[in-house]
CHARMM internal coordinates of N, CA and C (Angstrom, degrees):
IC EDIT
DIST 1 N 1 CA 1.4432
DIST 1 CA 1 C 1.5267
ANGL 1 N 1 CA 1 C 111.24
DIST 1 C 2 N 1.0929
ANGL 1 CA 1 C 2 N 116.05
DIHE 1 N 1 CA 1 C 2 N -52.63
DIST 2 N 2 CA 1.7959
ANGL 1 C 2 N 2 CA 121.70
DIHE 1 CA 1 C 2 N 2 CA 170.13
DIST 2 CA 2 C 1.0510
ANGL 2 N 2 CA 2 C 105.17
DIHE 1 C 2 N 2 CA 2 C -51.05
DIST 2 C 3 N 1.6654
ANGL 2 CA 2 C 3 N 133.59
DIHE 2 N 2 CA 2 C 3 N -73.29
DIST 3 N 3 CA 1.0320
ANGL 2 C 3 N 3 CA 144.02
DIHE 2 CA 2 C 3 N 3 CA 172.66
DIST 3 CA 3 C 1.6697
ANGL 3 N 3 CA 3 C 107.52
DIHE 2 C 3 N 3 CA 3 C -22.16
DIST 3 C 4 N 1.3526
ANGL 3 CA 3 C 4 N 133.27
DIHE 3 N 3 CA 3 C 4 N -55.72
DIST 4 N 4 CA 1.5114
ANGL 3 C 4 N 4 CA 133.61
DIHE 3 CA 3 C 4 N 4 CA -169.26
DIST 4 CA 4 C 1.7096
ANGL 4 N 4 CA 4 C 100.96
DIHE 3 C 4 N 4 CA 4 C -84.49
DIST 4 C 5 N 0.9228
ANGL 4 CA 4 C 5 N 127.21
DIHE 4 N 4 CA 4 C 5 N -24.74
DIST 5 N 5 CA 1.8018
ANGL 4 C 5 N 5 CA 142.53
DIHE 4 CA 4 C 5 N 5 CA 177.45
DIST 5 CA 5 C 1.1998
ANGL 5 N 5 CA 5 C 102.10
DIHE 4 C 5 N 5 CA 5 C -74.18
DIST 5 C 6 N 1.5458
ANGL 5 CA 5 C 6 N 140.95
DIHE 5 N 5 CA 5 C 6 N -53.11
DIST 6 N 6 CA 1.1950
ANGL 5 C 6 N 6 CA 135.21
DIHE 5 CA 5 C 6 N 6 CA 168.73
DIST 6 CA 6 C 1.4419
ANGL 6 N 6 CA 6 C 117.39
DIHE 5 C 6 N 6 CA 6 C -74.57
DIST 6 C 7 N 1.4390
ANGL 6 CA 6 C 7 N 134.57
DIHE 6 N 6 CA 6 C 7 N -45.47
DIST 7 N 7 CA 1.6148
ANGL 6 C 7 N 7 CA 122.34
DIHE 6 CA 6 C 7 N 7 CA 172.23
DIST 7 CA 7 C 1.6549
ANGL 7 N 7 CA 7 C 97.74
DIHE 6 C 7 N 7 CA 7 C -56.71
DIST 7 C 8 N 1.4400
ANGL 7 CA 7 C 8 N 146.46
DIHE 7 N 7 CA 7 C 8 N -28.19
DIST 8 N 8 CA 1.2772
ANGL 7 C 8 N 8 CA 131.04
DIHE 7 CA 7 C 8 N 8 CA -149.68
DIST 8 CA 8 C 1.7178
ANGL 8 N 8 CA 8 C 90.27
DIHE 7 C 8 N 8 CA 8 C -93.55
DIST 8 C 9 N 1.4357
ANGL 8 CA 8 C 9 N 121.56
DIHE 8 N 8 CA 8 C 9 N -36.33
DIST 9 N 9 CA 1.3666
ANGL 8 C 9 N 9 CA 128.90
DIHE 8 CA 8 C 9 N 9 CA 179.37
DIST 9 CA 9 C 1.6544
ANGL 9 N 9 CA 9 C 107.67
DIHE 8 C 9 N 9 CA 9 C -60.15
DIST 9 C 10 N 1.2686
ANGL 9 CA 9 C 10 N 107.11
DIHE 9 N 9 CA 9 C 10 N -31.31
DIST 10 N 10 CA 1.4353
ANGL 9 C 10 N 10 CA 125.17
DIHE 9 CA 9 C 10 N 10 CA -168.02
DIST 10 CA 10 C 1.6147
ANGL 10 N 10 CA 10 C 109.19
DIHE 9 C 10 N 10 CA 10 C -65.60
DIST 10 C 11 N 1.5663
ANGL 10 CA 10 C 11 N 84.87
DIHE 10 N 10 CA 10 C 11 N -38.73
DIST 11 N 11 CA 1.7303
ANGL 10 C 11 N 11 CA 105.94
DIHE 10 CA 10 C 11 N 11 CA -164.04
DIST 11 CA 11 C 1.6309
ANGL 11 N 11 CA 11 C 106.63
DIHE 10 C 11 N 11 CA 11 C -62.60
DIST 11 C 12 N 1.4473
ANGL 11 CA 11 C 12 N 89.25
DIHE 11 N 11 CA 11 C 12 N -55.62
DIST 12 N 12 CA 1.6674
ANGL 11 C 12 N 12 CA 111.49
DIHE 11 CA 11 C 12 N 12 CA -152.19
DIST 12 CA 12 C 1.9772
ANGL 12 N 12 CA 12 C 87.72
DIHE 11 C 12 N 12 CA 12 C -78.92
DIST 12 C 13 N 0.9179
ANGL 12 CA 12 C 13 N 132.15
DIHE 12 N 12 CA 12 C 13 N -11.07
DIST 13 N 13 CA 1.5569
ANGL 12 C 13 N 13 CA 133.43
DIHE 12 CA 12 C 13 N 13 CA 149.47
DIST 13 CA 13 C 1.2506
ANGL 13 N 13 CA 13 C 118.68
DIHE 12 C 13 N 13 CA 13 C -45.40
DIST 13 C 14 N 1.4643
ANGL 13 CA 13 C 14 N 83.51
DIHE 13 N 13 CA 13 C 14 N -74.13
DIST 14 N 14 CA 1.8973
ANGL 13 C 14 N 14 CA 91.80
DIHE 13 CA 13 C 14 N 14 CA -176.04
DIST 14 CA 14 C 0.9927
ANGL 14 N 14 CA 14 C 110.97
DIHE 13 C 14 N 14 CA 14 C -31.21
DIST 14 C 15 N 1.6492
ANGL 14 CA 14 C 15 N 104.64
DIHE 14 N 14 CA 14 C 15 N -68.33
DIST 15 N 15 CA 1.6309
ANGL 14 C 15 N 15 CA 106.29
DIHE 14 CA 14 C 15 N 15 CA -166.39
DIST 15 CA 15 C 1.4110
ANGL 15 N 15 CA 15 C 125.41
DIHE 14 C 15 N 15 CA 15 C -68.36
DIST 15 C 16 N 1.2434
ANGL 15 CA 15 C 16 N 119.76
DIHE 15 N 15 CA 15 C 16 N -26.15
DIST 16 N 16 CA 1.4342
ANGL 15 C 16 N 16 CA 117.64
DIHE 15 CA 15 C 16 N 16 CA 151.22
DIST 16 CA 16 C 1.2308
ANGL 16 N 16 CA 16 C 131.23
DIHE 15 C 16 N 16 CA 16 C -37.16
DIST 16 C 17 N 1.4209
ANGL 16 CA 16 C 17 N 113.39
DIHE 16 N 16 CA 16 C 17 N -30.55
DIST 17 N 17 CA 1.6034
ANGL 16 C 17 N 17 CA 115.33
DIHE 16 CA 16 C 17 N 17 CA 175.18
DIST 17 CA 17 C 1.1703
ANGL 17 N 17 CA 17 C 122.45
DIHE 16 C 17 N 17 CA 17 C -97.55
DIST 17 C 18 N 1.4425
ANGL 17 CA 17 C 18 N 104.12
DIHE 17 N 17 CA 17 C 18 N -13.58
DIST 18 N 18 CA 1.4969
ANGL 17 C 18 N 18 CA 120.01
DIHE 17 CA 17 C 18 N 18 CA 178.92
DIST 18 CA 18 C 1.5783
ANGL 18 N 18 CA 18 C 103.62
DIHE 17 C 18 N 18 CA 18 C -95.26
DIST 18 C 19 N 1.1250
ANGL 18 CA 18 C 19 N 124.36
DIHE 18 N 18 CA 18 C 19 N -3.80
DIST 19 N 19 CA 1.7640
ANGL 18 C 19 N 19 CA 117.79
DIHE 18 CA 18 C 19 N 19 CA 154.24
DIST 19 CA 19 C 1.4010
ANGL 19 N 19 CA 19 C 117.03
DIHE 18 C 19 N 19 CA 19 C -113.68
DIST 19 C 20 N 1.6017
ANGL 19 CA 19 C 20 N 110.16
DIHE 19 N 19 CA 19 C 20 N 18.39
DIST 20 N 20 CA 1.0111
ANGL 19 C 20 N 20 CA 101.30
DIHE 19 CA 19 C 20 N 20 CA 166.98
DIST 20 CA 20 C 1.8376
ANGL 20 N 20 CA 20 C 111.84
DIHE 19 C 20 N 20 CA 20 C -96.06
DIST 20 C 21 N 1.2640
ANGL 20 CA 20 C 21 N 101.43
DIHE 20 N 20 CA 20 C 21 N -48.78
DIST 21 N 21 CA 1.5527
ANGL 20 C 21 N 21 CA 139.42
DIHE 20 CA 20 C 21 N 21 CA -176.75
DIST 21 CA 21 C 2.0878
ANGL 21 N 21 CA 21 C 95.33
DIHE 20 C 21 N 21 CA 21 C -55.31
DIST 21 C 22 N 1.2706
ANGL 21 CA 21 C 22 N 93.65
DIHE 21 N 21 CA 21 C 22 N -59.78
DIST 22 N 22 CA 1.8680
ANGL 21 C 22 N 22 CA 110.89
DIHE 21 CA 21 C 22 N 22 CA 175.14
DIST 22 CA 22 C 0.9941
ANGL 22 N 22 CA 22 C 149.25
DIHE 21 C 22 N 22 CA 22 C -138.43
DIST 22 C 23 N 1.7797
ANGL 22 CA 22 C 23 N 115.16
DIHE 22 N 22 CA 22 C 23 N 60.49
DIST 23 N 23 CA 1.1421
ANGL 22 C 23 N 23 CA 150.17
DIHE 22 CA 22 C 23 N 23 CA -120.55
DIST 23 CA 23 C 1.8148
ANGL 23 N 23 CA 23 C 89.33
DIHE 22 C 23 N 23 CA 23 C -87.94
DIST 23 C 24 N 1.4831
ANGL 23 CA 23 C 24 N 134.25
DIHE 23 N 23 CA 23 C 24 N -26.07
DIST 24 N 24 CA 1.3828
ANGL 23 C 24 N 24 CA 138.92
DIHE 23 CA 23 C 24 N 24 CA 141.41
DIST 24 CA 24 C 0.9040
ANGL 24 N 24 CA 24 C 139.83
DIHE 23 C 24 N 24 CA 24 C -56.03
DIST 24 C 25 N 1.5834
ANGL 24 CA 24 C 25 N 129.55
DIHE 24 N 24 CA 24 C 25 N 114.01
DIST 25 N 25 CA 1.3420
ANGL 24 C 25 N 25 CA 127.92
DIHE 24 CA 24 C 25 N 25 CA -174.56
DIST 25 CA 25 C 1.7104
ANGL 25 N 25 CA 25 C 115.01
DIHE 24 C 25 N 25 CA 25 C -127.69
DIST 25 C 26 N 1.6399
ANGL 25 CA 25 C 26 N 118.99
DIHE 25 N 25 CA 25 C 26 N 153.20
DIST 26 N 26 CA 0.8624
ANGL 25 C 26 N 26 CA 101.01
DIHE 25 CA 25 C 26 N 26 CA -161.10
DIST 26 CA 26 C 1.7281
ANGL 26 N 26 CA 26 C 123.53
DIHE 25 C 26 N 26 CA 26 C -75.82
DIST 26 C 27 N 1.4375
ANGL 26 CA 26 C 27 N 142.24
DIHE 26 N 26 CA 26 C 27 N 151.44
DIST 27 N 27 CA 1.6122
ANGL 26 C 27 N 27 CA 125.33
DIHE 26 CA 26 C 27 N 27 CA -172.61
DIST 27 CA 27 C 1.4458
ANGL 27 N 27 CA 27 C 107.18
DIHE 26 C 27 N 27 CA 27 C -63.79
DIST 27 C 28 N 1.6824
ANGL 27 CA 27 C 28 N 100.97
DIHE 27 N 27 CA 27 C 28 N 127.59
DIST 28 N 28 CA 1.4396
ANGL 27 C 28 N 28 CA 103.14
DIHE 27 CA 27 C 28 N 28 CA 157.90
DIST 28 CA 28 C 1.1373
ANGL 28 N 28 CA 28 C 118.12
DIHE 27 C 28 N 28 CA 28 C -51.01
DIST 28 C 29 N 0.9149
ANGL 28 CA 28 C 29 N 148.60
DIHE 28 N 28 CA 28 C 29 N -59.33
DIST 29 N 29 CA 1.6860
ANGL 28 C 29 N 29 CA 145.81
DIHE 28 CA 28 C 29 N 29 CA -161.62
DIST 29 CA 29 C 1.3458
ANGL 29 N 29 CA 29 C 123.88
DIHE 28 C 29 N 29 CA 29 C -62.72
DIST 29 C 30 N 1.6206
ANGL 29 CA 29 C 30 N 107.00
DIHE 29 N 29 CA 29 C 30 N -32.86
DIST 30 N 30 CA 1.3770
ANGL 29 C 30 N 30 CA 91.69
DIHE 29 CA 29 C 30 N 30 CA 175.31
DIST 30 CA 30 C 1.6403
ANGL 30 N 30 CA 30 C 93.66
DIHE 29 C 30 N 30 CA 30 C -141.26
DIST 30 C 31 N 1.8784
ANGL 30 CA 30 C 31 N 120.95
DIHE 30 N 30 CA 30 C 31 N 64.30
DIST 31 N 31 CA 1.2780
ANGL 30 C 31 N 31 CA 131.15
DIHE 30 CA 30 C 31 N 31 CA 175.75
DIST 31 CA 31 C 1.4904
ANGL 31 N 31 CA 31 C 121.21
DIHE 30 C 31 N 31 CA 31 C 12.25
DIST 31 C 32 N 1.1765
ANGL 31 CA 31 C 32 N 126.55
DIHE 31 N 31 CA 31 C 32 N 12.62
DIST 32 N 32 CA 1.4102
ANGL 31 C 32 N 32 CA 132.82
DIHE 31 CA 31 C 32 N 32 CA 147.61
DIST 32 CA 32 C 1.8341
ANGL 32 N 32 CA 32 C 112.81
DIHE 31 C 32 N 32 CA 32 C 125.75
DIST 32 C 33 N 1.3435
ANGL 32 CA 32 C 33 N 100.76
DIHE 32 N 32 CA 32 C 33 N 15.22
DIST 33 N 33 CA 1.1946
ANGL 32 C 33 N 33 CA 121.03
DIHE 32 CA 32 C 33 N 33 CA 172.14
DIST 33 CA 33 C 1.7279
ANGL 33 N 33 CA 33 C 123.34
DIHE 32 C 33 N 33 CA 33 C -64.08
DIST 33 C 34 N 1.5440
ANGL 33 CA 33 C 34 N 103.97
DIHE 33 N 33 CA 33 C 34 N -41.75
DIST 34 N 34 CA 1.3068
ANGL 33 C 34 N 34 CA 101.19
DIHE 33 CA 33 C 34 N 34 CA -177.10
DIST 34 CA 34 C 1.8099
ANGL 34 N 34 CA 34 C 115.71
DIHE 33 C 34 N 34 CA 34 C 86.28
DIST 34 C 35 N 1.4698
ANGL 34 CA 34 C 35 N 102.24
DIHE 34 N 34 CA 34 C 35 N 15.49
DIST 35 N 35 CA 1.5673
ANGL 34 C 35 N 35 CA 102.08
DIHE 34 CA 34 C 35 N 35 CA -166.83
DIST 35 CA 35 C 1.4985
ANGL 35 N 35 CA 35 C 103.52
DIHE 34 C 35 N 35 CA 35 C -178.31
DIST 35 C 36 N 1.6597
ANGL 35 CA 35 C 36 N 110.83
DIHE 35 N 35 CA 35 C 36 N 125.14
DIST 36 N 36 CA 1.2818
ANGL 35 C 36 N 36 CA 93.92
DIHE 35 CA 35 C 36 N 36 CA 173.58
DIST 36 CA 36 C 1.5188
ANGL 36 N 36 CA 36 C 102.39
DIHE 35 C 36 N 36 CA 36 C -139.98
DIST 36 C 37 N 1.8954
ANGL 36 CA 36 C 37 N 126.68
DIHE 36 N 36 CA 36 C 37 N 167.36
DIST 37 N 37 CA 0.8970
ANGL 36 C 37 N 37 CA 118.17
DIHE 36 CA 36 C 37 N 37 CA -172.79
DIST 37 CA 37 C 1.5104
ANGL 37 N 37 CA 37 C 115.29
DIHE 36 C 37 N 37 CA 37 C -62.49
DIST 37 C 38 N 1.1080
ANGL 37 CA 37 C 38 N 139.92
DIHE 37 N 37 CA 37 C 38 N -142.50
DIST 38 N 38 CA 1.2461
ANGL 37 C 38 N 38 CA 147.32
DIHE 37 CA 37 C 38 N 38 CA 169.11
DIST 38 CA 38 C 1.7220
ANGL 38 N 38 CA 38 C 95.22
DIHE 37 C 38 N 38 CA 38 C 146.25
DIST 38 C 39 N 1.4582
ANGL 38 CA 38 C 39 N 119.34
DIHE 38 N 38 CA 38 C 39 N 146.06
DIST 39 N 39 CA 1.3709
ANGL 38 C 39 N 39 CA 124.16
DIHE 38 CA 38 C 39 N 39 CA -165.77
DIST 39 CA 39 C 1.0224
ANGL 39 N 39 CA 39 C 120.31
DIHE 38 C 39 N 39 CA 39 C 14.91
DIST 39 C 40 N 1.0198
ANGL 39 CA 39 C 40 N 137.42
DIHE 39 N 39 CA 39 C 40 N 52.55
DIST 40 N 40 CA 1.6402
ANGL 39 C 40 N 40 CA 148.77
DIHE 39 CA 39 C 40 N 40 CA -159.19
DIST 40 CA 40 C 1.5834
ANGL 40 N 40 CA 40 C 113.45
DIHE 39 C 40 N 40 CA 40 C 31.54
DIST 40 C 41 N 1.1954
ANGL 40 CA 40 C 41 N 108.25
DIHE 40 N 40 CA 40 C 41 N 35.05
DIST 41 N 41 CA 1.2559
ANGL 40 C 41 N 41 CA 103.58
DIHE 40 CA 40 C 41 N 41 CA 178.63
DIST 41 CA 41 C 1.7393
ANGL 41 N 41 CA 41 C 103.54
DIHE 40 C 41 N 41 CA 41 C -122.25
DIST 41 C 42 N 1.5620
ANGL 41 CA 41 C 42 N 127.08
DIHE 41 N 41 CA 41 C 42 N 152.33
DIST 42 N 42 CA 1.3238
ANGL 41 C 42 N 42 CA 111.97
DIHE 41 CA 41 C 42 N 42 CA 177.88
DIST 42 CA 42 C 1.3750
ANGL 42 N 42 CA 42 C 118.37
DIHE 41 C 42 N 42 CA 42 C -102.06
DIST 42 C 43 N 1.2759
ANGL 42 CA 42 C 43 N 113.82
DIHE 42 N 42 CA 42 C 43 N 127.99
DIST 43 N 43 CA 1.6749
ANGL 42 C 43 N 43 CA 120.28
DIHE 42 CA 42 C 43 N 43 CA -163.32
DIST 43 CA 43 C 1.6659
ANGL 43 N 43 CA 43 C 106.30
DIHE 42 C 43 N 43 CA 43 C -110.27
DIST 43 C 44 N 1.0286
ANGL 43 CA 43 C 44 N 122.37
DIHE 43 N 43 CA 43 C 44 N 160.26
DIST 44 N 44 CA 1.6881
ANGL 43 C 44 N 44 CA 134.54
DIHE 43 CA 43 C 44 N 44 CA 152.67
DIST 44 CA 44 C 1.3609
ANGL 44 N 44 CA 44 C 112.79
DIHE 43 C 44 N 44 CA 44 C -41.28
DIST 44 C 45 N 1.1238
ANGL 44 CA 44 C 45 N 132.63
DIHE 44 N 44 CA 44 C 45 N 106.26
DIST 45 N 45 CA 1.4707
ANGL 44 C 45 N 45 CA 143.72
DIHE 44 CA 44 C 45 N 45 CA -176.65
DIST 45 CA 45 C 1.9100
ANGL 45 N 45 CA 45 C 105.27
DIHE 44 C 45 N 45 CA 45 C -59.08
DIST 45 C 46 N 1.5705
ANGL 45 CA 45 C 46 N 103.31
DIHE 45 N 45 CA 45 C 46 N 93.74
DIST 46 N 46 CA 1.5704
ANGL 45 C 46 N 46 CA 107.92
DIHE 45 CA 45 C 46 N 46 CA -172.26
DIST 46 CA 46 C 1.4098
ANGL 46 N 46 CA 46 C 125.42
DIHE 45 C 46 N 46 CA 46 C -50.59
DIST 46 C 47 N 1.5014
ANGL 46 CA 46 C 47 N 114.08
DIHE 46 N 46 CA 46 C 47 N -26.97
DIST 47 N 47 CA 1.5511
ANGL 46 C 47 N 47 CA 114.10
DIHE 46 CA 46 C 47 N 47 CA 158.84
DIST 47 CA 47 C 1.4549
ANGL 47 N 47 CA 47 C 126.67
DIHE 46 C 47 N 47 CA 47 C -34.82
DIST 47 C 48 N 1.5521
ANGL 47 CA 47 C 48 N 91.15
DIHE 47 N 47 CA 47 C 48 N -84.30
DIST 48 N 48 CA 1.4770
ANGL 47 C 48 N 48 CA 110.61
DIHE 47 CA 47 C 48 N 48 CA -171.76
DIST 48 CA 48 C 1.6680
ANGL 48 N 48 CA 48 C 105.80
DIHE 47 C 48 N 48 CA 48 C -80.57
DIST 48 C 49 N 1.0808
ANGL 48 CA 48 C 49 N 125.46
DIHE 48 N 48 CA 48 C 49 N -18.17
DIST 49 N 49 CA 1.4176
ANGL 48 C 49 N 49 CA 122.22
DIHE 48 CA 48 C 49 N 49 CA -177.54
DIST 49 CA 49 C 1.1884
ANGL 49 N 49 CA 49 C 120.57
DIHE 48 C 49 N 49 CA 49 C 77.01
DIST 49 C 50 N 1.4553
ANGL 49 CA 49 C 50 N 118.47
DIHE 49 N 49 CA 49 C 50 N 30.05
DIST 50 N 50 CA 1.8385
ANGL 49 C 50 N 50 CA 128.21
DIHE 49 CA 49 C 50 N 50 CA -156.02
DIST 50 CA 50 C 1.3845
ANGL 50 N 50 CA 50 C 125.81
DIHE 49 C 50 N 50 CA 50 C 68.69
DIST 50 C 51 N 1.7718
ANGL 50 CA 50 C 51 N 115.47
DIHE 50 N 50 CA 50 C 51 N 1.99
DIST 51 N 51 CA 1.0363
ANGL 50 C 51 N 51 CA 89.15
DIHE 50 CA 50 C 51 N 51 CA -163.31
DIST 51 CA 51 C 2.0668
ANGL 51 N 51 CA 51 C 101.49
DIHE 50 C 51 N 51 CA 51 C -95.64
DIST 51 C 52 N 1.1916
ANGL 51 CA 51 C 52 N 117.59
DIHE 51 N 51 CA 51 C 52 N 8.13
DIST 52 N 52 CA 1.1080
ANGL 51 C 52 N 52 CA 109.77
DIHE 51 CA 51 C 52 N 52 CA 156.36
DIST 52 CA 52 C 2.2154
ANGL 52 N 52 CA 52 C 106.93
DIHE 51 C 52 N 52 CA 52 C 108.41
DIST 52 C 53 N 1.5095
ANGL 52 CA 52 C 53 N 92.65
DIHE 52 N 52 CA 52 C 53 N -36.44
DIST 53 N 53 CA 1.3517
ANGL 52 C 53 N 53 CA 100.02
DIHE 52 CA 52 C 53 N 53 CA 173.85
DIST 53 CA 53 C 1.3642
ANGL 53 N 53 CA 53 C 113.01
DIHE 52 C 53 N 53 CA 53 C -140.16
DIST 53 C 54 N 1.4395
ANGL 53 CA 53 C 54 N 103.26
DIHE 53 N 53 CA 53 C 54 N 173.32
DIST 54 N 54 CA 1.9008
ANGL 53 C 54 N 54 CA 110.45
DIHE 53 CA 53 C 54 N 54 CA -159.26
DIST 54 CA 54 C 2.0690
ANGL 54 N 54 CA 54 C 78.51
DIHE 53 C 54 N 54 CA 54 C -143.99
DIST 54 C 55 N 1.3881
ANGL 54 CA 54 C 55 N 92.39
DIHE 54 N 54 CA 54 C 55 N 144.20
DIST 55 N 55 CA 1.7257
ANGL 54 C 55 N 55 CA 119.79
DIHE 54 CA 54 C 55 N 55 CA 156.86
DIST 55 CA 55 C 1.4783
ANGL 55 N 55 CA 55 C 95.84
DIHE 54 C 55 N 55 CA 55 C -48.26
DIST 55 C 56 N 1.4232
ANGL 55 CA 55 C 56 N 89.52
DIHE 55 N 55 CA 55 C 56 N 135.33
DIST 56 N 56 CA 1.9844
ANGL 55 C 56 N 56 CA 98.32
DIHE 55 CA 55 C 56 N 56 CA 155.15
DIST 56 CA 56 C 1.4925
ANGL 56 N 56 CA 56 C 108.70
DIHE 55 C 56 N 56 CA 56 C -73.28
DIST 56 C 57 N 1.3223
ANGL 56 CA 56 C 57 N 111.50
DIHE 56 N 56 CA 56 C 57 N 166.06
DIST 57 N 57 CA 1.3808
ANGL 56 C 57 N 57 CA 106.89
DIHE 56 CA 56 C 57 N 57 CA 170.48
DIST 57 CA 57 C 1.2820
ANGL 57 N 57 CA 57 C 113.34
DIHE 56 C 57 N 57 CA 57 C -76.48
DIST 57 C 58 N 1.1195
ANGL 57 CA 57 C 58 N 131.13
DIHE 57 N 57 CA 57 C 58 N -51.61
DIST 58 N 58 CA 1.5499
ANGL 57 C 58 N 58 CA 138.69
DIHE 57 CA 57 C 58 N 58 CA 158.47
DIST 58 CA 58 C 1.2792
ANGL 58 N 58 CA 58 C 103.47
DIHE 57 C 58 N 58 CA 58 C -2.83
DIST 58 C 59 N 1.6345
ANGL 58 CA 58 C 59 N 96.28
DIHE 58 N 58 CA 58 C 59 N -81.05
DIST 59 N 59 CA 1.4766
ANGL 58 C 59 N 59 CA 99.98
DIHE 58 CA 58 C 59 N 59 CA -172.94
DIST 59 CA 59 C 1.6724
ANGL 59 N 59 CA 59 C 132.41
DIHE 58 C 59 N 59 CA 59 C -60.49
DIST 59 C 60 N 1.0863
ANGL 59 CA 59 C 60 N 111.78
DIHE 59 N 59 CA 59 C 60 N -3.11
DIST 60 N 60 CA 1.6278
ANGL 59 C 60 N 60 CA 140.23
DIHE 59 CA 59 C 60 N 60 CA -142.35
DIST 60 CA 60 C 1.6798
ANGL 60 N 60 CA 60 C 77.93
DIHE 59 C 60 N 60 CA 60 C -103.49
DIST 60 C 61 N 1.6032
ANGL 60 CA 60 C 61 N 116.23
DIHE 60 N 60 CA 60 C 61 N -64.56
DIST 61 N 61 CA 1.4357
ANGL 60 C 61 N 61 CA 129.68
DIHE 60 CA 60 C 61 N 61 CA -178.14
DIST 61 CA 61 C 1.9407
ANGL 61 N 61 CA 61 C 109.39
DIHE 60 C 61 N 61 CA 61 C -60.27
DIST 61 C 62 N 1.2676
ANGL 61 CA 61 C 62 N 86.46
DIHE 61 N 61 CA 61 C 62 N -40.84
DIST 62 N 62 CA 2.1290
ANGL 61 C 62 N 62 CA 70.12
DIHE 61 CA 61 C 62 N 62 CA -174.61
DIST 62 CA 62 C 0.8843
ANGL 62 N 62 CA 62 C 95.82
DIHE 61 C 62 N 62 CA 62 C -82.65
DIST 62 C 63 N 2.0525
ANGL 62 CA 62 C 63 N 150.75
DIHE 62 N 62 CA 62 C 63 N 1.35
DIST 63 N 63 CA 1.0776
ANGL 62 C 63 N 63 CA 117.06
DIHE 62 CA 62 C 63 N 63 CA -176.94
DIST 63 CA 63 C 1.5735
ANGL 63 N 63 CA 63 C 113.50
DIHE 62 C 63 N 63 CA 63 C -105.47
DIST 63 C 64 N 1.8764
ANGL 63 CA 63 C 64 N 102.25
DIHE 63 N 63 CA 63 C 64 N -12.02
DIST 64 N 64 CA 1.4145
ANGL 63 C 64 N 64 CA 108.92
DIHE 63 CA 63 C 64 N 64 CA 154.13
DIST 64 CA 64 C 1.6969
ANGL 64 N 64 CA 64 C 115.90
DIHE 63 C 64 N 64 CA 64 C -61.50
DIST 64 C 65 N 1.0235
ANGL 64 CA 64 C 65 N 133.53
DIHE 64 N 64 CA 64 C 65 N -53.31
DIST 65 N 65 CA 1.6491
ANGL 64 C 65 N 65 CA 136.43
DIHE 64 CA 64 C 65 N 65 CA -179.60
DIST 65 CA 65 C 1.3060
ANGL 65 N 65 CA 65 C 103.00
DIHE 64 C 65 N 65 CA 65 C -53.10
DIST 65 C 66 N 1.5057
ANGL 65 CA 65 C 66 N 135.24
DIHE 65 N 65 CA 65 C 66 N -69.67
DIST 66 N 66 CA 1.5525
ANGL 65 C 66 N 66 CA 140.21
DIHE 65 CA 65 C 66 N 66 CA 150.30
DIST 66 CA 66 C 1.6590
ANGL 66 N 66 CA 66 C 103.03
DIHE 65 C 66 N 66 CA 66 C 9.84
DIST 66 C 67 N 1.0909
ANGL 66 CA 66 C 67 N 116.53
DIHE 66 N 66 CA 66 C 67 N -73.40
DIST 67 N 67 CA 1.7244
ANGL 66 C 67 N 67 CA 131.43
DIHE 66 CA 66 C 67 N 67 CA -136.96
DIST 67 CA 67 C 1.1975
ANGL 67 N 67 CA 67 C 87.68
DIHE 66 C 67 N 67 CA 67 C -98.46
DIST 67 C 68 N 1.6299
ANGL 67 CA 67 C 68 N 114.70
DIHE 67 N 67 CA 67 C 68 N -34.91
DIST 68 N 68 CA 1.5550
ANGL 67 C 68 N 68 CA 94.66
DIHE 67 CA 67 C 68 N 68 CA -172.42
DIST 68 CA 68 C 2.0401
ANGL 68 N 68 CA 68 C 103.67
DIHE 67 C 68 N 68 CA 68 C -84.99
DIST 68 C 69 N 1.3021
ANGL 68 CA 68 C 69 N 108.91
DIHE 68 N 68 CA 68 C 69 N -41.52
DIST 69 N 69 CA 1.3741
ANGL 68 C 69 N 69 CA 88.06
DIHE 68 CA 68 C 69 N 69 CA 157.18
DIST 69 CA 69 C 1.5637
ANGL 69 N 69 CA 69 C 139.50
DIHE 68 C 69 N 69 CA 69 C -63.53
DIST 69 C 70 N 1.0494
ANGL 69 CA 69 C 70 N 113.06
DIHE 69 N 69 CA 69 C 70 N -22.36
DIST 70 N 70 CA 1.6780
ANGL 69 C 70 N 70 CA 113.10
DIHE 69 CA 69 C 70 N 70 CA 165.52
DIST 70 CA 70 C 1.9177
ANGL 70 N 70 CA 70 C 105.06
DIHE 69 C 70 N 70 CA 70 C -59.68
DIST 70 C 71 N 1.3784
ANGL 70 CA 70 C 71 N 123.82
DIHE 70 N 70 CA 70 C 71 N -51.12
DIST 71 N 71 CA 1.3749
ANGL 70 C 71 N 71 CA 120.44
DIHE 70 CA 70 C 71 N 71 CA -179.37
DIST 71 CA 71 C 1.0913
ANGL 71 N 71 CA 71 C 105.70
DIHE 70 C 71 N 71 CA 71 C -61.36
DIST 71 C 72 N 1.5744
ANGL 71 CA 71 C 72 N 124.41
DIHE 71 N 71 CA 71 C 72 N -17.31
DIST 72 N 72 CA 1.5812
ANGL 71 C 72 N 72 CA 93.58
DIHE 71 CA 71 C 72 N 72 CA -169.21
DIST 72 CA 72 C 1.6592
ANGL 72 N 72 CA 72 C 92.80
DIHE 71 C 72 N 72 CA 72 C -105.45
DIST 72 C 73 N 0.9567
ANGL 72 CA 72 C 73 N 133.59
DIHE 72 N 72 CA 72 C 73 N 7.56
DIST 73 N 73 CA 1.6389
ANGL 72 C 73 N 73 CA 114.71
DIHE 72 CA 72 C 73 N 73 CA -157.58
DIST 73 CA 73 C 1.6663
ANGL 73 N 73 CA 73 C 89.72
DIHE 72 C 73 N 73 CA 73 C -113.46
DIST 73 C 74 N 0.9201
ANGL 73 CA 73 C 74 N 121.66
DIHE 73 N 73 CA 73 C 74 N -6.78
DIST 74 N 74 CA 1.9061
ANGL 73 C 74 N 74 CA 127.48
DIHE 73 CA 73 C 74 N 74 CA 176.50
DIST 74 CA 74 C 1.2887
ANGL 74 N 74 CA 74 C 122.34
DIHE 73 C 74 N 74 CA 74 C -64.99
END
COOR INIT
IC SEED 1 N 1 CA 1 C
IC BUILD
């Protein structure tokens, strides 16, 4: 039980620093291309919109908590 409590503490670290450090990641959908086939034709990758990367969620979450503590502490 400790053992799974500390790798999960371990986890949720990492990635904390890793959206802090590289809060950009590349789009799943079209692996960082910006373009994917579709009917054999090549289109604008509808995720990201071409631009190649998407917010982590991580980061997506501290910057909702952020804003909502900045509104309230004003």
């Amino acid at each position: 039980m400790w053992l799974a409590m500390a790798a999960l503490i371990l986890w949720f670290g990492g990635y904390a620093v890793l959206c802090a450090v590289r809060p950009f990641a590349p789009c799943r959908k079209c692996a960082g291309a910006g373009e994917i086939e579709r009917f054999r034709k090549v289109r604008t990758c509808p995720r990201c919109h071409g631009r190649k990367l998407r917010l982590r969620v991580g980061r997506r979450a501290h910057n909702a908590w952020r804003r909502t503590y900045d509104n309230g502490t004003r």
